[in-house]
C-alpha positions in Angstrom: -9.8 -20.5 -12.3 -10.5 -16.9 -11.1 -10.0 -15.3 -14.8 -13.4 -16.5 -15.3 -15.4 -14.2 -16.7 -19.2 -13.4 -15.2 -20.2 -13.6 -19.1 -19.5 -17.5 -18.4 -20.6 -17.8 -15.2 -24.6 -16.9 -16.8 -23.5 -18.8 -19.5 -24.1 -22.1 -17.2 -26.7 -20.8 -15.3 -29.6 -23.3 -14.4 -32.3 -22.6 -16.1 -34.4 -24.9 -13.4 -32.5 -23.6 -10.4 -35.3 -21.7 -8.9 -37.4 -24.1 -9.5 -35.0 -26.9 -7.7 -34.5 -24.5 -4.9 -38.5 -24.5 -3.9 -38.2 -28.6 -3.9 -35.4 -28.4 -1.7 -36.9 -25.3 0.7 -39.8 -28.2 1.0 -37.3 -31.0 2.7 -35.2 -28.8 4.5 -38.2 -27.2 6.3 -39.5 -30.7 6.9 -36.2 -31.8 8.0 -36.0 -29.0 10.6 -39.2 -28.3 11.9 -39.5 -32.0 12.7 -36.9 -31.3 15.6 -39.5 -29.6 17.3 -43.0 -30.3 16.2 -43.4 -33.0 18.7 -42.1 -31.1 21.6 -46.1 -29.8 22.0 -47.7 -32.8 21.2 -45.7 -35.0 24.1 -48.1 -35.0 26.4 -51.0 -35.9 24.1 -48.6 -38.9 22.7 -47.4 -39.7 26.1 -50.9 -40.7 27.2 -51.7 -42.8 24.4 -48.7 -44.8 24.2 -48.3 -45.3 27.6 -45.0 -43.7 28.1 -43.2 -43.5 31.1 -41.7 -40.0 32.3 -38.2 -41.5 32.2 -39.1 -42.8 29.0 -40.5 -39.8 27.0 -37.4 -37.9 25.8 -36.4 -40.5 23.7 -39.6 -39.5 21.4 -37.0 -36.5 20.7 -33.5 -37.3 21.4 -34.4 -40.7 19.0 -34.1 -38.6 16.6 -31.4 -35.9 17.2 -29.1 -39.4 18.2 -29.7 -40.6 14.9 -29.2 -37.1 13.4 -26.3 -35.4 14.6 -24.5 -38.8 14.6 -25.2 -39.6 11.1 -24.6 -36.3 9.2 -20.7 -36.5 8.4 -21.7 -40.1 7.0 -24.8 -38.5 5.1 -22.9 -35.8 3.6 -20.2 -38.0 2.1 -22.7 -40.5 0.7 -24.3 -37.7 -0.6 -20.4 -36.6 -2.4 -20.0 -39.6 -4.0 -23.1 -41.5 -4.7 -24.5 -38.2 -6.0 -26.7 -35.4 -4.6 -29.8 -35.5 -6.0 -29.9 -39.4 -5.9 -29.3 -39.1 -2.2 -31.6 -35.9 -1.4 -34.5 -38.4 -3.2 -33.7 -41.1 -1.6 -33.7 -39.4 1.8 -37.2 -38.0 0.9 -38.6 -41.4 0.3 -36.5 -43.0 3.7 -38.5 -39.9 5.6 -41.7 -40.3 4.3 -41.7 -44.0 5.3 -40.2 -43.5 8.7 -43.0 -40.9 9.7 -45.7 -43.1 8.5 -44.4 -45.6 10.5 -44.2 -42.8 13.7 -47.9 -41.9 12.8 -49.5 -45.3 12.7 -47.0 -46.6 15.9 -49.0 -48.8 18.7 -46.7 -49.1 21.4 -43.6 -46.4 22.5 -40.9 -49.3 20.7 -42.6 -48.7 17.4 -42.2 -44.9 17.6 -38.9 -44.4 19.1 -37.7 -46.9 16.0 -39.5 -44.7 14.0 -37.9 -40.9 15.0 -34.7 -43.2 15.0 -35.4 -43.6 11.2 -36.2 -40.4 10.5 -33.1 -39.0 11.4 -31.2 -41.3 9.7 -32.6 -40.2 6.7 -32.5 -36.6 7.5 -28.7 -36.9 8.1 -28.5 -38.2 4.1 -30.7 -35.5 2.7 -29.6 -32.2 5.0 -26.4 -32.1 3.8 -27.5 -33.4 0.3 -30.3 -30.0 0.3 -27.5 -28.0 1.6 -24.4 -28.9 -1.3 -27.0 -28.8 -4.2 -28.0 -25.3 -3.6 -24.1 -24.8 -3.9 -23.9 -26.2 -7.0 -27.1 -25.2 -8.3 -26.5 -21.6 -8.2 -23.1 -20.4 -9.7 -23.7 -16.4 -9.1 -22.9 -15.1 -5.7 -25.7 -12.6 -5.9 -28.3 -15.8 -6.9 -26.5 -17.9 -4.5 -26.9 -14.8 -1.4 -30.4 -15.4 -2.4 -30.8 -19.2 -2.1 -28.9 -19.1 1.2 -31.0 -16.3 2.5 -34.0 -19.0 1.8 -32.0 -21.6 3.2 -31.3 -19.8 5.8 -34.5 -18.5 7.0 -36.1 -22.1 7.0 -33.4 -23.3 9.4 -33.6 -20.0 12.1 -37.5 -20.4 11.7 -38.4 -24.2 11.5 -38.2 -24.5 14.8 -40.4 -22.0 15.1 -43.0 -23.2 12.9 -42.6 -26.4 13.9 -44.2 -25.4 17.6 -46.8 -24.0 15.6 -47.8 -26.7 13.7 -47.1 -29.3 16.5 -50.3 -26.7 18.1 -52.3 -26.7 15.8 -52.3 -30.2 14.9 -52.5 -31.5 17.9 -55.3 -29.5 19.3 -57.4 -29.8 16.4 -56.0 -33.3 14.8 -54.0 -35.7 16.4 -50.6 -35.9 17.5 -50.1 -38.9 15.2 -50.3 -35.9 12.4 -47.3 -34.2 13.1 -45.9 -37.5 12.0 -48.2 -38.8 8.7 -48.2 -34.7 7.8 -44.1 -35.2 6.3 -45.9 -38.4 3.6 -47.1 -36.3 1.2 -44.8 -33.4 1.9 -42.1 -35.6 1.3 -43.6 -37.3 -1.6 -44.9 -33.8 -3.3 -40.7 -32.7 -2.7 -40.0 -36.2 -4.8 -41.9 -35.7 -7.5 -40.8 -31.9 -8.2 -37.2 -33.0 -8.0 -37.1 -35.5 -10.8 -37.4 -33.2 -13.6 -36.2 -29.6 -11.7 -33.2 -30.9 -9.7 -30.1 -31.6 -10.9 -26.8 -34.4 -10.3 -24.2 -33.4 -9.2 -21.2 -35.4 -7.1 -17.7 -35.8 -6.2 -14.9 -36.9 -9.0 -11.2 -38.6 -8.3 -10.9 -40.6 -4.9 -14.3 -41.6 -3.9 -13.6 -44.2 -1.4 -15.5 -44.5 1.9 -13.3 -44.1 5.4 -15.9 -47.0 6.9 -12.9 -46.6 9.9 -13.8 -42.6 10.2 -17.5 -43.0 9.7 -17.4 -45.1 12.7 -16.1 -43.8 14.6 -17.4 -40.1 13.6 -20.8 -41.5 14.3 -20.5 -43.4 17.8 -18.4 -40.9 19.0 -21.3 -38.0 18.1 -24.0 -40.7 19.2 -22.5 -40.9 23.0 -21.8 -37.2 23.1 -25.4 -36.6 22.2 -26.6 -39.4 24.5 -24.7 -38.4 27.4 -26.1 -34.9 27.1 -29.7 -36.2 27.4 -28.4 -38.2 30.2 -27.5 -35.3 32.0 -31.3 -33.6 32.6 -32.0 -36.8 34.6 -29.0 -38.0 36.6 -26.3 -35.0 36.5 -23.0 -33.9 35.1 -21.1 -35.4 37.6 -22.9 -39.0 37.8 -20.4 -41.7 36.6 -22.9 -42.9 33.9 -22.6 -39.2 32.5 -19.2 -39.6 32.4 -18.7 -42.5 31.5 -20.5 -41.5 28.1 -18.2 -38.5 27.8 -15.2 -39.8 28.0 -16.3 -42.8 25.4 -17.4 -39.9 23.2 -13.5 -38.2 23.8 -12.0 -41.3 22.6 -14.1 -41.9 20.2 -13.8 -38.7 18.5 -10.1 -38.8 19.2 -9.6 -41.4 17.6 -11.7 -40.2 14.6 -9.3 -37.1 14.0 -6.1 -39.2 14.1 -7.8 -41.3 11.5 -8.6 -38.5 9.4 -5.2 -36.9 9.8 -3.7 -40.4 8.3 -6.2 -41.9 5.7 -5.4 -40.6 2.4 -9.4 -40.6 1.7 -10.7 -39.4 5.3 -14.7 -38.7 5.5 -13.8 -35.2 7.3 -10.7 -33.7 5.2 -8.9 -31.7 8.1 -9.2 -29.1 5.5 -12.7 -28.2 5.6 -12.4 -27.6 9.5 -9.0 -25.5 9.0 -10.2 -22.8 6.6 -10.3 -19.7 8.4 -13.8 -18.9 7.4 -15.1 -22.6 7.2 -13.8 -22.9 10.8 -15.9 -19.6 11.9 -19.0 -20.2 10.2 -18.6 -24.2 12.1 -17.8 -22.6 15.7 -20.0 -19.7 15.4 -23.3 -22.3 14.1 -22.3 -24.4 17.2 -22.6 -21.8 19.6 -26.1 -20.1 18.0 -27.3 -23.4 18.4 -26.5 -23.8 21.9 -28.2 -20.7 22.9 -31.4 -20.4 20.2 -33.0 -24.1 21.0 -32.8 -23.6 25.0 -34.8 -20.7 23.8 -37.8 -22.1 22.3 -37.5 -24.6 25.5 -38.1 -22.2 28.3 -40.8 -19.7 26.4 -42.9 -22.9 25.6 -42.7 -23.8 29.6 -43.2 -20.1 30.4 -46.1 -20.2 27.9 -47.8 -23.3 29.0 -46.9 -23.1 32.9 -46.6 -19.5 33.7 -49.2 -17.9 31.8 -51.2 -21.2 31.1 -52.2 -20.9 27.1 -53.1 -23.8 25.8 -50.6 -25.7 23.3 -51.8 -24.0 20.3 -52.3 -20.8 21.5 -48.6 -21.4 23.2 -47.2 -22.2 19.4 -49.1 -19.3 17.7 -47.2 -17.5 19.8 -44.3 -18.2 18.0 -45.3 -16.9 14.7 -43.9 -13.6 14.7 -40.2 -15.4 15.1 -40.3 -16.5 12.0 -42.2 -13.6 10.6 -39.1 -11.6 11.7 -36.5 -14.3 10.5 -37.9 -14.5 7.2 -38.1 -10.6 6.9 -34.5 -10.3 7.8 -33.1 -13.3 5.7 -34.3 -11.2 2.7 -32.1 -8.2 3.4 -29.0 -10.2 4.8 -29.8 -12.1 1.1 -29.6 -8.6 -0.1 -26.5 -7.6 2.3 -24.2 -10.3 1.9 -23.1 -9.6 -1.7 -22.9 -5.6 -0.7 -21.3 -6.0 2.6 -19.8 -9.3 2.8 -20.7 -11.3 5.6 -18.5 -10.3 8.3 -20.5 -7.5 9.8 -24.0 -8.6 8.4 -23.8 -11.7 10.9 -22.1 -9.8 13.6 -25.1 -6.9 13.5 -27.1 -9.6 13.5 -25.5 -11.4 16.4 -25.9 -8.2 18.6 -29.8 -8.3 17.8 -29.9 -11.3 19.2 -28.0 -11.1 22.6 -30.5 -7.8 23.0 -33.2 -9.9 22.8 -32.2 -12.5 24.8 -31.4 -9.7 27.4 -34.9 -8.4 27.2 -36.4 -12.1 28.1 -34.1 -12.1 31.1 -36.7 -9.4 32.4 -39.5 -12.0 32.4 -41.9 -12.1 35.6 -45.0 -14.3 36.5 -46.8 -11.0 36.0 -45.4 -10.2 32.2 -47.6 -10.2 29.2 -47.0 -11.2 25.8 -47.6 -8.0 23.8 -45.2 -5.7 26.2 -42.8 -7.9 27.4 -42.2 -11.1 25.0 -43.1 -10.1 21.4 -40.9 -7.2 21.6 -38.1 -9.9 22.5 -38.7 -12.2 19.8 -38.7 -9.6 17.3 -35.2 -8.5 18.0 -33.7 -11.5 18.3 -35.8 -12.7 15.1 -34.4 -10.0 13.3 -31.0 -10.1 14.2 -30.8 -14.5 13.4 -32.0 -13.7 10.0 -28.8 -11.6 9.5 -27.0 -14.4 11.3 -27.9 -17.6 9.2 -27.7 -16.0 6.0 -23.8 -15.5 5.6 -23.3 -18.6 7.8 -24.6 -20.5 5.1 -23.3 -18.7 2.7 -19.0 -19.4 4.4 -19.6 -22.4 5.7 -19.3 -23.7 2.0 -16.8 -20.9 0.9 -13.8 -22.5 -0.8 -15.1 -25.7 -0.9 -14.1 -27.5 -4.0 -16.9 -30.2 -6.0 -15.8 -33.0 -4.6 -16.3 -31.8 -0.7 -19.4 -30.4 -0.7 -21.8 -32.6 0.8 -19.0 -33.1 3.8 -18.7 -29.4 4.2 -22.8 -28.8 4.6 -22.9 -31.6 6.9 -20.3 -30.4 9.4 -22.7 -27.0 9.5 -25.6 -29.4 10.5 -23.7 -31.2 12.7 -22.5 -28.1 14.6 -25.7 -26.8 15.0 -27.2 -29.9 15.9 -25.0 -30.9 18.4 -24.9 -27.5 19.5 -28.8 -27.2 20.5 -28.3 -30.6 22.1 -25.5 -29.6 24.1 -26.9 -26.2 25.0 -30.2 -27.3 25.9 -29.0 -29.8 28.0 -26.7 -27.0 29.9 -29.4 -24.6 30.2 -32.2 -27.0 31.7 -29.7 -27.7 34.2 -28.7 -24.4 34.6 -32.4 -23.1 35.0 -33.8 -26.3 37.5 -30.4 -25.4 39.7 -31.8 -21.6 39.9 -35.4 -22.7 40.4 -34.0 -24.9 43.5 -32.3 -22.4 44.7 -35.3 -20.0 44.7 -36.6 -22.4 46.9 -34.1 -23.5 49.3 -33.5 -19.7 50.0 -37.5 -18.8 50.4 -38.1 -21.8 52.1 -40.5 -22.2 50.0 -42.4 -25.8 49.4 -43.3 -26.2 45.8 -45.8 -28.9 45.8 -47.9 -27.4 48.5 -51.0 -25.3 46.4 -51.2 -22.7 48.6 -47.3 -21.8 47.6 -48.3 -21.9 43.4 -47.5 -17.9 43.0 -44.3 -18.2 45.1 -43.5 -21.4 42.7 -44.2 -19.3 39.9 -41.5 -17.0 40.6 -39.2 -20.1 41.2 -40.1 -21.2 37.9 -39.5 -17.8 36.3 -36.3 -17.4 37.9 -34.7 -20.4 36.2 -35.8 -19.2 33.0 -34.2 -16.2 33.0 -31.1 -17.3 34.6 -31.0 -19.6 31.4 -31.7 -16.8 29.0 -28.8 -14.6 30.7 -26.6 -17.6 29.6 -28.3 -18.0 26.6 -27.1 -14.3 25.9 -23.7 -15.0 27.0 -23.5 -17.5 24.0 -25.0 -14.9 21.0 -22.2 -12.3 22.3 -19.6 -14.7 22.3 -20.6 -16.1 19.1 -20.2 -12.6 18.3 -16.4 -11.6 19.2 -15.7 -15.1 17.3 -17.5 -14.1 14.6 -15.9 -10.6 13.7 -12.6 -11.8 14.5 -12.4 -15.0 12.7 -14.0 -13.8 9.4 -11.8 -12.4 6.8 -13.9 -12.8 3.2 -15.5 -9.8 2.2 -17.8 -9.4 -0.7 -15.0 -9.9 -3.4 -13.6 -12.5 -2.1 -17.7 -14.5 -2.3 -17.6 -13.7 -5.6 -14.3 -14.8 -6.6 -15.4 -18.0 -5.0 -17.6 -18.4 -7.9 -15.4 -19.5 -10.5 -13.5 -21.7 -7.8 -16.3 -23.6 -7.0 -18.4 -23.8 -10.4 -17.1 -23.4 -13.0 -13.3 -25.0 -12.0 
């Protein structure tokens, strides 16, 4: 397998692979930015559907339920039944579920809706994700496509508050739902003659017994998480949801251990790099998502901008990201991506440091842009090369599994973390309080409140910093490929 020549390698180069990678840029920036464009538009869609408080965060944990608890399922689907057949058909799924979400009448209809939506996103993430594997047979290419791939998932977030803005201020909030129809559609049509099928050979039976237990177990992690903002990590309910979601998932990995055609092969998680890229995406998550949480509070309630203003604000995060994915795409086959990641990792827990400076009195242009540009910068080092391992090694027939335990991580991992760090940042706020004596609800208190406010931000961004540094030390000490060992992976993966 590794006497393969490079002569061969461009022998079987796709002649539509850059082609197929803009169709599958399109639905995997849809996939991600939908995450968060409705996070600015909740109040506007609150009001129309009548939606209680308790009620509301299902318009967002709907979908991450359906999402991080479907992806190992979606990414083995996408193995067997073929890639580009389930990356289509997962267009399609989402365009119908967020026409459904745009023309909804009552709260039932939509929750159904971002329920469907990530149902479908689970099959075509991890479908967008293998293709670009198998697409591009050159590491150099392939450092490219990642460093694509890779900017759309630090930055869709990003843009996604942007849009959700914009749309919403201008529009409707039904548009940040009807806007993914001809998106998705547009993606469709480009991917029937520039895309190419690819999927799994030998043993392709499904482990039903692993998938459900893989998928219930996520769901009641995930839903015990969002449980937590509203009644506590200690509250029975909370636990009880945890300690299904333990035995669940415990029972998933002695399944896979046994079945001889398990839906997670234990080795995808037991690669050395595989394992870091996993841990390490888990982590990031955990501490990026809580961060577009507190600036868009801090935005909206501190400095009071209004919701587009608030997601313009955004824009130079993904500016940055998509200026550093270009030279970690540039890096990675110079450098290798131990030490691009782990620079890249240190930008970020700087950045995150700088926000913990924040005050009611801090502006944008001195105190927060100078923030988001460092940590921008320094994810766009991060994703690239995460991308790039989290598939290295990984044989045809595993693909799709191996791209959706990187989703999964980082899904979970935002969940998880943002759950943490609200909690983390309303026990600081009460704090404040208690030890001012200070009485929030009374107007005349509103700049002391402020600072109460302000105080649980940064609290969470310190702990949001403790999770880049620690993504860090596991980072640069789990990592072993370097630069020849990426290329070597070539002819292991494509052409063998």
């Amino acid at each position: 397998m590794s006497n393969v020549s490079p002569a061969q390698i461009s022998n079987q180069l796709d002649p539509n692979r850059w082609r197929a990678l803009m169709v599958i840029a399109i639905a995997q920036l849809m996939v991600v930015l939908d995450a968060s464009i409705v996070n600015i538009a909740l109040p506007s869609l609150q009001a129309d559907l009548a939606i209680t408080d308790a009620n509301r965060q299902w318009v967002v944990t709907g979908y991450t339920l359906a999402f991080g608890g479907l992806l190992l399922l979606g990414g083995r689907i996408a193995d067997f039944w073929g890639r580009k057949r389930a990356f289509m058909t997962g267009l399609l799924g989402f365009a119908g579920a967020s026409a459904i979400g745009g023309i909804a009448q009552n709260q039932e209809m939509l929750f159904a809706s971002r329920a469907l939506q990530g149902a479908f996103a689970a099959l075509l993430a991890p479908a967008a994700l293998s293709l670009i594997t198998t697409t591009f047979s050159d590491s150099k290419e392939r450092a490219k496509a990642f460093g694509v791939y890779g900017g759309l998932s630090a930055g869709g977030a990003a843009i996604g508050l942007i849009l959700g803005g914009v749309l919403t201020e201008y529009a409707s909030w039904r548009w940040c739902l009807l806007v993914n129809v001809p998106i998705a559609i547009a993606a469709f049509l480009l991917a029937i003659p520039n895309v190419h099928e690819s999927k799994a050979t030998g043993d392709t039976r499904y482990d039903f017994p692993g998938a459900i237990t893989s998928s219930l177990g996520l769901v009641s992690l995930v839903y015990g998480i969002t449980q937590v903002g509203e009644l506590g990590w200690s509250d029975p309910t909370t636990l009880k949801w945890f300690a299904g979601s333990i035995l669940l998932l415990i029972t998933f990995f002695v399944i896979e251990s046994r079945t001889s055609h398990p839906l997670l092969p234990m080795k995808i998680l037991l690669n050395r790099n595989r394992g870091a890229s996993y841990l390490t995406s888990f982590i990031v998550g955990a501490g990026l998502f809580g961060m577009f949480l507190f600036l868009a509070y801090f935005f909206q309630g501190i400095l009071q901008y209004s919701p587009v203003k608030a997601g313009l604000l955004f824009l130079p995060f993904s500016v940055g990201v998509g200026i550093s994915a270009g030279i970690a795409s540039q890096a990675l086959p110079r450098f290798g991506p131990r030490y691009v990641s782990f620079t890249g990792l240190v930008m970020a827990t700087a950045g995150m440091l700088l926000l913990t400076r924040l005050e009611p009195s801090s502006t944008y242009v001195s105190h927060i842009l100078p923030a988001l540009m460092v940590l921008s910068l320094g994810m766009g080092l991060v994703f690239v090369p995460i991308s790039a391992t989290a598939l290295f090694g990984v044989d045809n027939h595993d693909a799709g599994v191996a791209s959706a335990v990187l989703n999964t991580a980082q899904q979970i991992g935002g969940a998880l973390g943002t759950a943490f760090l609200n909690t983390i940042a309303v026990s600081a706020t009460t704090n404040y309080f208690v030890d001012n004596m200070i009485d929030p609800t009374n107007p005349a208190n509103a700049g002391a409140a402020a600072f109460g406010l302000t105080e649980g931000f940064t609290t969470a961004f310190t702990w949001s910093a403790g999770f880049m540094i620690l993504g860090a030390v596991i980072w640069v000490f789990m990592i072993n490929a370097d630069k020849d060992t990426l290329g070597a992976n070539d002819a292991v993966v494509h052409v063998g």
